[in-house]
N, CA, C and O atoms as a GROMACS GRO file, in nm:
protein
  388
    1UNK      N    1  -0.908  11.268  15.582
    1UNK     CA    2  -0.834  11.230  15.701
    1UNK      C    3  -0.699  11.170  15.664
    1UNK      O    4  -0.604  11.192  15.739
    2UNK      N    5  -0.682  11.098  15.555
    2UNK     CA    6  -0.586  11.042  15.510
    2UNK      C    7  -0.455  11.114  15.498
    2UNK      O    8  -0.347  11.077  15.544
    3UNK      N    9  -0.482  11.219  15.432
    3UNK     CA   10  -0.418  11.326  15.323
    3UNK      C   11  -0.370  11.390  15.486
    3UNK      O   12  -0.252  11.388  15.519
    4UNK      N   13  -0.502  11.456  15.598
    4UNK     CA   14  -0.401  11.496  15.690
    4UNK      C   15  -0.297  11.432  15.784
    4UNK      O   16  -0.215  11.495  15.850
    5UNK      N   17  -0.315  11.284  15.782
    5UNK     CA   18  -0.212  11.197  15.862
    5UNK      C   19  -0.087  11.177  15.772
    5UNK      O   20   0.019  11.142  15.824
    6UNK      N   21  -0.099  11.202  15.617
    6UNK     CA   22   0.012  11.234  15.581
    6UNK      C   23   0.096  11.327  15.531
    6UNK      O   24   0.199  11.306  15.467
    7UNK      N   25   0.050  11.429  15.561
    7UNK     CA   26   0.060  11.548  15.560
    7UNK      C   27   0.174  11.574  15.696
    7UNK      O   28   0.294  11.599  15.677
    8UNK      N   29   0.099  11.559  15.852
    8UNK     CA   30   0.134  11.571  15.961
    8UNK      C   31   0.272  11.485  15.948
    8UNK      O   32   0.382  11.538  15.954
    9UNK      N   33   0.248  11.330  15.928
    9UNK     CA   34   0.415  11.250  15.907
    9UNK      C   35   0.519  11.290  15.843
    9UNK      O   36   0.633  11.270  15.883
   10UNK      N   37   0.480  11.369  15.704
   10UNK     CA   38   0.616  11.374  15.679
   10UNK      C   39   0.625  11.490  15.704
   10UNK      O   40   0.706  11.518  15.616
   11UNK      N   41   0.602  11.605  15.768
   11UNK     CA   42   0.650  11.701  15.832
   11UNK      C   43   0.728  11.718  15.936
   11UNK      O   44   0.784  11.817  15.984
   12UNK      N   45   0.722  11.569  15.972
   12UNK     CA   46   0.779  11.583  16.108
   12UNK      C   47   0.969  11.559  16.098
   12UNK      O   48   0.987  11.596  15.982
   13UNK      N   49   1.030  11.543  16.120
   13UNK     CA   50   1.149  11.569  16.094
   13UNK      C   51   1.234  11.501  16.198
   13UNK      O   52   1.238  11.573  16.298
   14UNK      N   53   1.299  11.398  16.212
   14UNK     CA   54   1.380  11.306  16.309
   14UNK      C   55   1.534  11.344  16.319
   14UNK      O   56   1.626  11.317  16.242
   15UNK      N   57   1.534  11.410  16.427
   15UNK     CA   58   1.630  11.481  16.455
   15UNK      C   59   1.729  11.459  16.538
   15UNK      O   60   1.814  11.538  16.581
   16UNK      N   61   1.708  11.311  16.565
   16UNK     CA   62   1.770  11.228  16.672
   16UNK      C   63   1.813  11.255  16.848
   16UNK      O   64   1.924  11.239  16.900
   17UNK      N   65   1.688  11.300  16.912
   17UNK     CA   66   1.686  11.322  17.012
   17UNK      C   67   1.710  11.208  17.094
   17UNK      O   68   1.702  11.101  17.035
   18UNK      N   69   1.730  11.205  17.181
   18UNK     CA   70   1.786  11.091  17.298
   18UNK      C   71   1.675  11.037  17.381
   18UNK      O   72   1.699  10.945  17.460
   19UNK      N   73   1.547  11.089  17.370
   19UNK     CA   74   1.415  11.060  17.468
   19UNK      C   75   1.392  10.880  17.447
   19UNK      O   76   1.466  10.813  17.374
   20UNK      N   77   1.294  10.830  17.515
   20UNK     CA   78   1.257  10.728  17.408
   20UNK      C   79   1.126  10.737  17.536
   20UNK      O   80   1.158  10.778  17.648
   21UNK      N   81   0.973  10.693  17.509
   21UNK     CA   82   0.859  10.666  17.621
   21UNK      C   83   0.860  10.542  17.704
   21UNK      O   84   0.908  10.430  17.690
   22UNK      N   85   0.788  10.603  17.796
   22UNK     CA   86   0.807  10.459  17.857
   22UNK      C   87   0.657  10.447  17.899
   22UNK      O   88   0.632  10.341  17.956
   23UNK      N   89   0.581  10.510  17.888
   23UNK     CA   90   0.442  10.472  17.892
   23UNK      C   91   0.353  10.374  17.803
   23UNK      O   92   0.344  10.400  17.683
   24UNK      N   93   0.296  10.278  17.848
   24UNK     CA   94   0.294  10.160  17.769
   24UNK      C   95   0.231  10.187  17.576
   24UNK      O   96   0.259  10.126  17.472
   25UNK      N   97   0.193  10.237  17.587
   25UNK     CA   98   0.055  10.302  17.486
   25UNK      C   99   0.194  10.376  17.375
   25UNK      O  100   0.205  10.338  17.259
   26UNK      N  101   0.271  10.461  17.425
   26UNK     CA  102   0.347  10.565  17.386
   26UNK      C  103   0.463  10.486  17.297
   26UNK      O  104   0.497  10.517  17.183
   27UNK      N  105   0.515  10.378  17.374
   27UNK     CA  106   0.611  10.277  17.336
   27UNK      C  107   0.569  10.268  17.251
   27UNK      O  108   0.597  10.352  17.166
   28UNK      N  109   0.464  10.150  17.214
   28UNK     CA  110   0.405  10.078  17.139
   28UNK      C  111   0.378  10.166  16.999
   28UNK      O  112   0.401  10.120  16.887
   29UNK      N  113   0.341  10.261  17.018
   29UNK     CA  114   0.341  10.402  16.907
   29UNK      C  115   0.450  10.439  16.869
   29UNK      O  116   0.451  10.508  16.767
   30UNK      N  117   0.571  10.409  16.934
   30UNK     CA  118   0.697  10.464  16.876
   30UNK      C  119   0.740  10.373  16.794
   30UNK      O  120   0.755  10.409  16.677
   31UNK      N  121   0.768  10.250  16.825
   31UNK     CA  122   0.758  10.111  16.795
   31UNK      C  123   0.687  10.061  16.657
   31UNK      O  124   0.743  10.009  16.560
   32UNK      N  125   0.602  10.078  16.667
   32UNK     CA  126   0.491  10.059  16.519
   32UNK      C  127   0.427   9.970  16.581
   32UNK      O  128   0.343   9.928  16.502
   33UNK      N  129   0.418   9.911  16.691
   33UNK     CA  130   0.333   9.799  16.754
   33UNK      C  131   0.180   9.810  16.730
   33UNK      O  132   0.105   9.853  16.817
   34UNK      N  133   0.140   9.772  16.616
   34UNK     CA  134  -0.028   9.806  16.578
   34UNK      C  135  -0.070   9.699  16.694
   34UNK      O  136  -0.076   9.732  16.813
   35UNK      N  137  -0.098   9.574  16.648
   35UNK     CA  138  -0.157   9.468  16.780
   35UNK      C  139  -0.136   9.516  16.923
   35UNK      O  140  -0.237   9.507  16.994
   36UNK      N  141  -0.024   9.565  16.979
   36UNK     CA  142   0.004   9.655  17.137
   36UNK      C  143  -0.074   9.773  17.101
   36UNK      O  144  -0.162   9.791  17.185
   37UNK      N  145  -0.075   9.846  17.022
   37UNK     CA  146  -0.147   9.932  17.078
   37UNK      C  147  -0.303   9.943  17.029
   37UNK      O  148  -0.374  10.036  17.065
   38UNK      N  149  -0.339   9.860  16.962
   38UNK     CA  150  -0.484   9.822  16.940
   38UNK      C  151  -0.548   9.720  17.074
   38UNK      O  152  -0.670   9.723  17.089
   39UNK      N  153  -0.458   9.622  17.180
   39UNK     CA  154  -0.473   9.561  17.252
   39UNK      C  155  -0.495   9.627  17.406
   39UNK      O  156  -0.570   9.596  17.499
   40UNK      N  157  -0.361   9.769  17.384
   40UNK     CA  158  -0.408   9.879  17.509
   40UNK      C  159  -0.504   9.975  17.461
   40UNK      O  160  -0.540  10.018  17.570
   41UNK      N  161  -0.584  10.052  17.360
   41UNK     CA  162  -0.660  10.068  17.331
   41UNK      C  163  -0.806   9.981  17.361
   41UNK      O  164  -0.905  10.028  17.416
   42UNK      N  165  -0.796   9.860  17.316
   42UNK     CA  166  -0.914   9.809  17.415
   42UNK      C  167  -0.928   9.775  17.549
   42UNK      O  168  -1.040   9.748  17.594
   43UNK      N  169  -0.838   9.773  17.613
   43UNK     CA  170  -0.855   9.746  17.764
   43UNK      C  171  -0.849   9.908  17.844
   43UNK      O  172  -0.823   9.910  17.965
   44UNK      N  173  -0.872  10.034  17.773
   44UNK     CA  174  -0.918  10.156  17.799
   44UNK      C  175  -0.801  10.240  17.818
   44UNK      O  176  -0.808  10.346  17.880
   45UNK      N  177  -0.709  10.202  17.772
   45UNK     CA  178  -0.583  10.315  17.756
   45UNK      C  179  -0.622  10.442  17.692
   45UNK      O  180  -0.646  10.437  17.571
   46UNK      N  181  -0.632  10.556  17.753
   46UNK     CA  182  -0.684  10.658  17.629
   46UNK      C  183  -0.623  10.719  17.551
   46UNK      O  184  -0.545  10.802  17.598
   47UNK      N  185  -0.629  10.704  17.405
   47UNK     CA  186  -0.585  10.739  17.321
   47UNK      C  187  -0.498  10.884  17.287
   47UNK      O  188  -0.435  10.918  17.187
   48UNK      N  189  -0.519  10.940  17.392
   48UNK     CA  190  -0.446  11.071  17.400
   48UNK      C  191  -0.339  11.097  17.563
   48UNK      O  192  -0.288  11.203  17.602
   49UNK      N  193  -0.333  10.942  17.638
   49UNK     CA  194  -0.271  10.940  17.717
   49UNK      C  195  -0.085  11.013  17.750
   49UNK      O  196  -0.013  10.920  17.785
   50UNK      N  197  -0.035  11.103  17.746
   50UNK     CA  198   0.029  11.173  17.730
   50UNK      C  199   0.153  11.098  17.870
   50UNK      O  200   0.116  11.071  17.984
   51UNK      N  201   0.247  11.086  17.836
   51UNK     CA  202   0.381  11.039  17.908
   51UNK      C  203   0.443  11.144  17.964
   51UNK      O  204   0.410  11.260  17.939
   52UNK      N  205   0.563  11.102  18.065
   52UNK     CA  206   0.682  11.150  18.158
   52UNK      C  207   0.698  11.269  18.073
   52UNK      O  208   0.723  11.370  18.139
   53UNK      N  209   0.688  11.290  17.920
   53UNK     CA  210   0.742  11.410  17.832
   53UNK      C  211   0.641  11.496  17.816
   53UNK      O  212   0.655  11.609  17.769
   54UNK      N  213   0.513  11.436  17.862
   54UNK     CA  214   0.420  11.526  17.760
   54UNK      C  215   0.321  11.508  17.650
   54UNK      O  216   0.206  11.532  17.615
   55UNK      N  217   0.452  11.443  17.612
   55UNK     CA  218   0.421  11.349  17.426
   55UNK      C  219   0.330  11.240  17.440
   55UNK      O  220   0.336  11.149  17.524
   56UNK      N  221   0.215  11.262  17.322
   56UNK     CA  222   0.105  11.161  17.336
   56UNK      C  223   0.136  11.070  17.280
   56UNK      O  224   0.259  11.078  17.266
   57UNK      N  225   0.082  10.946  17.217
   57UNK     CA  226   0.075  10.816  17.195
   57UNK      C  227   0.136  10.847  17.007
   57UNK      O  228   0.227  10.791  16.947
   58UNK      N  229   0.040  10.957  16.959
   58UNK     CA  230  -0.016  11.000  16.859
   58UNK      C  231   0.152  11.103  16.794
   58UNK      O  232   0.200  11.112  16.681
   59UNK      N  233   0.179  11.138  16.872
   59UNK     CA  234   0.334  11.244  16.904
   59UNK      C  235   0.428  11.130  16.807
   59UNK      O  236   0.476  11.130  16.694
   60UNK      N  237   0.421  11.026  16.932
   60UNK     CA  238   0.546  10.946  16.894
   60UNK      C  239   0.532  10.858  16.764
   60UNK      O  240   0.636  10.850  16.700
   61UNK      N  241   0.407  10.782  16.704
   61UNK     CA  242   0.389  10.767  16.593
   61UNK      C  243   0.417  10.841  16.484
   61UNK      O  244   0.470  10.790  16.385
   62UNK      N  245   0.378  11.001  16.493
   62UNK     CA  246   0.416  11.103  16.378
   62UNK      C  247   0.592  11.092  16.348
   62UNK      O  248   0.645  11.053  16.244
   63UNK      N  249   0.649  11.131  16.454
   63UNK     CA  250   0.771  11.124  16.530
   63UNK      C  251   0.882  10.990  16.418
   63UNK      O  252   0.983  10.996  16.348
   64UNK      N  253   0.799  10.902  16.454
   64UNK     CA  254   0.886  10.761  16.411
   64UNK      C  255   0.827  10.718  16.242
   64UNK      O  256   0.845  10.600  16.210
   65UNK      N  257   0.764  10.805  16.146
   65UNK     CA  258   0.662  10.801  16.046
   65UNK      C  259   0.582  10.648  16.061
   65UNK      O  260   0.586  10.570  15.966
   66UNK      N  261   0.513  10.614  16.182
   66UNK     CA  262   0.418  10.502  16.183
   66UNK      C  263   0.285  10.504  16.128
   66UNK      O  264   0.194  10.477  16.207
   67UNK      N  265   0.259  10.526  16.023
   67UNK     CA  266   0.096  10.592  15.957
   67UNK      C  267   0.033  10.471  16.053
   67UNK      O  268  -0.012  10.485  16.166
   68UNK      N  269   0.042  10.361  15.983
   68UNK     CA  270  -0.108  10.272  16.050
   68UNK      C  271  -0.111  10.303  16.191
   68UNK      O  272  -0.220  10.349  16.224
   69UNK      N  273  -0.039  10.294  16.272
   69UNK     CA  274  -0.068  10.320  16.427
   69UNK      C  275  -0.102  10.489  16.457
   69UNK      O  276  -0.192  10.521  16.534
   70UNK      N  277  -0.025  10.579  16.392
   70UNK     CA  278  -0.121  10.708  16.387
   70UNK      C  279  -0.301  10.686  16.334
   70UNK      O  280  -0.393  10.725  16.406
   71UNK      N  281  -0.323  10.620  16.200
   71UNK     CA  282  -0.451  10.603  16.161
   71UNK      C  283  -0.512  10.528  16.255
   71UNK      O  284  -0.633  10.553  16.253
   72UNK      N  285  -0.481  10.439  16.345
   72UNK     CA  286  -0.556  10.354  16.441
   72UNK      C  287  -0.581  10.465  16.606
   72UNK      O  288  -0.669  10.459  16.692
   73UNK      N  289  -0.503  10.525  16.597
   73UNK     CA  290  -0.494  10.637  16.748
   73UNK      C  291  -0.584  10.732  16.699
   73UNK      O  292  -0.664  10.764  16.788
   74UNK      N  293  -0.607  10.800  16.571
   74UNK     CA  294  -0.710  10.899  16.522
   74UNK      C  295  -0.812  10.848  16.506
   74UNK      O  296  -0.898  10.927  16.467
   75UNK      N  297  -0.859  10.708  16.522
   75UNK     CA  298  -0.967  10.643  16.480
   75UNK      C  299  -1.023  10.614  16.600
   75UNK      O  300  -1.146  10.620  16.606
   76UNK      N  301  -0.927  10.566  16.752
   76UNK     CA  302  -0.931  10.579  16.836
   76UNK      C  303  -0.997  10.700  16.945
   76UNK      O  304  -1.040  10.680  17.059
   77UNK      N  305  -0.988  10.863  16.849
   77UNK     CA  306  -0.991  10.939  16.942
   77UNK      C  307  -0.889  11.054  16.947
   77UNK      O  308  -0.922  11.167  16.985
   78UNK      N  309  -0.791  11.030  16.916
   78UNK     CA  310  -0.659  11.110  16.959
   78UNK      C  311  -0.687  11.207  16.862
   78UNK      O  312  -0.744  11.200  16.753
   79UNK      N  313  -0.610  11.342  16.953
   79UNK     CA  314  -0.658  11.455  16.854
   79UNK      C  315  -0.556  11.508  16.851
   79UNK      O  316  -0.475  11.533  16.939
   80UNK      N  317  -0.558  11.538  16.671
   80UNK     CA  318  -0.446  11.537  16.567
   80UNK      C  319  -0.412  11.693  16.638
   80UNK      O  320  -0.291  11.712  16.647
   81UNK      N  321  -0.484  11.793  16.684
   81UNK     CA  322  -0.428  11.919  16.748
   81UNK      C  323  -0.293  11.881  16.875
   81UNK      O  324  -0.184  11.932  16.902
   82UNK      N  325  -0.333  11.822  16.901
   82UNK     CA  326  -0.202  11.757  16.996
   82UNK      C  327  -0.059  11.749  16.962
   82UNK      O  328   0.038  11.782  17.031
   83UNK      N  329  -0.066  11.668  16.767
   83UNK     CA  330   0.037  11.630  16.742
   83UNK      C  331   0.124  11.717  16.664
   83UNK      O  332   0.244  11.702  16.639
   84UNK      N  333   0.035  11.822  16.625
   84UNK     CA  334   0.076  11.922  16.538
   84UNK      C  335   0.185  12.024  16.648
   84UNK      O  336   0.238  12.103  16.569
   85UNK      N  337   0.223  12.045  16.745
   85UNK     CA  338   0.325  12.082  16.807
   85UNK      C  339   0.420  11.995  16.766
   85UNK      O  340   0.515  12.057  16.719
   86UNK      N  341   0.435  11.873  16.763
   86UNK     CA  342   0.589  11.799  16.773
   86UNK      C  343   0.661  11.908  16.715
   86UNK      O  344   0.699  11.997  16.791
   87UNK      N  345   0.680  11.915  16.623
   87UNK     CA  346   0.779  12.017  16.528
   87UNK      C  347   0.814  12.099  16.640
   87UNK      O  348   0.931  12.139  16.644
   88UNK      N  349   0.724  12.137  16.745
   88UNK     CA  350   0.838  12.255  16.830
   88UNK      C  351   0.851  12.189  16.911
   88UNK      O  352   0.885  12.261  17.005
   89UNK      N  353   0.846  12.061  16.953
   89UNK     CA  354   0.910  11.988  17.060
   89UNK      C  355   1.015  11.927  17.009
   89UNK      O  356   1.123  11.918  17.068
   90UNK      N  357   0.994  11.888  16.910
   90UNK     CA  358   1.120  11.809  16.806
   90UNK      C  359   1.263  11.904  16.862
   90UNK      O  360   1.355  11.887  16.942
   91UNK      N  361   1.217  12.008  16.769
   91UNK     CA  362   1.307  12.135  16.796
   91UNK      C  363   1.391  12.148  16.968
   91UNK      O  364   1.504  12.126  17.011
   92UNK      N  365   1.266  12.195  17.021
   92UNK     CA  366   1.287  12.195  17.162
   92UNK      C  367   1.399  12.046  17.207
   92UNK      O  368   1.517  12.061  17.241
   93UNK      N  369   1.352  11.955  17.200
   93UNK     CA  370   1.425  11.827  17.216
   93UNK      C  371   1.593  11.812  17.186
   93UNK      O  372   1.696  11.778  17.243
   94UNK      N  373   1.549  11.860  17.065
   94UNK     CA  374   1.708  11.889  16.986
   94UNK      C  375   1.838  11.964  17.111
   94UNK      O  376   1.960  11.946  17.117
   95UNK      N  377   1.768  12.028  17.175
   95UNK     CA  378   1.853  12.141  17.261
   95UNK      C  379   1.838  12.067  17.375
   95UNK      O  380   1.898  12.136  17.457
   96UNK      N  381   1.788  11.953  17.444
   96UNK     CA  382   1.793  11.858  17.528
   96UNK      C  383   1.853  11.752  17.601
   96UNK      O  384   1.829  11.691  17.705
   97UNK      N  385   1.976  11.749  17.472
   97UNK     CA  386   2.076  11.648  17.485
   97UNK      C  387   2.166  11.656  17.632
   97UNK      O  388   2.255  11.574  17.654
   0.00000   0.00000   0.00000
């Protein structure tokens, strides 16, 4: 599991898109906020709760290279098939400005 959460991070490629989440869970994942999002995680935020973009909790961690808060969202639940698009949203995003 390890090897694939770092595998998935550094693939991902920051390309400086203009988005930022505003869904509480999503923030907190972009952020590196382990305690926020271990704190909305227990009060039943679901781990694959997907924002205004689309982009899951799990997205924006890969996104910002946050391993521990990706390893806490996969431990959570969140499924790593989800996050493995960024790269064509990344992309996609890029043309968004």
């Amino acid at each position: 599991m390890k090897s694939a959460v770092m595998i998935l991070l550094l693939s991902v490629p920051l390309l400086g898109c203009h988005i930022e989440p505003t869904a509480a869970l999503s923030l907190a994942a972009a952020r590196g906020d382990l305690p926020a999002v271990q704190r909305l995680l227990a009060s039943g935020t679901p781990a694959d709760q997907r924002d205004e973009y689309a982009y899951t909790p799990l997205m924006w961690a890969a996104w910002y290279g946050r391993t521990d808060v990706a390893r806490r969202l996969l431990d959570a639940g969140a499924e790593m098939r989800a996050a493995v698009f960024i790269e064509m949203e990344v992309c996609r995003c890029a043309h968004c400005k």
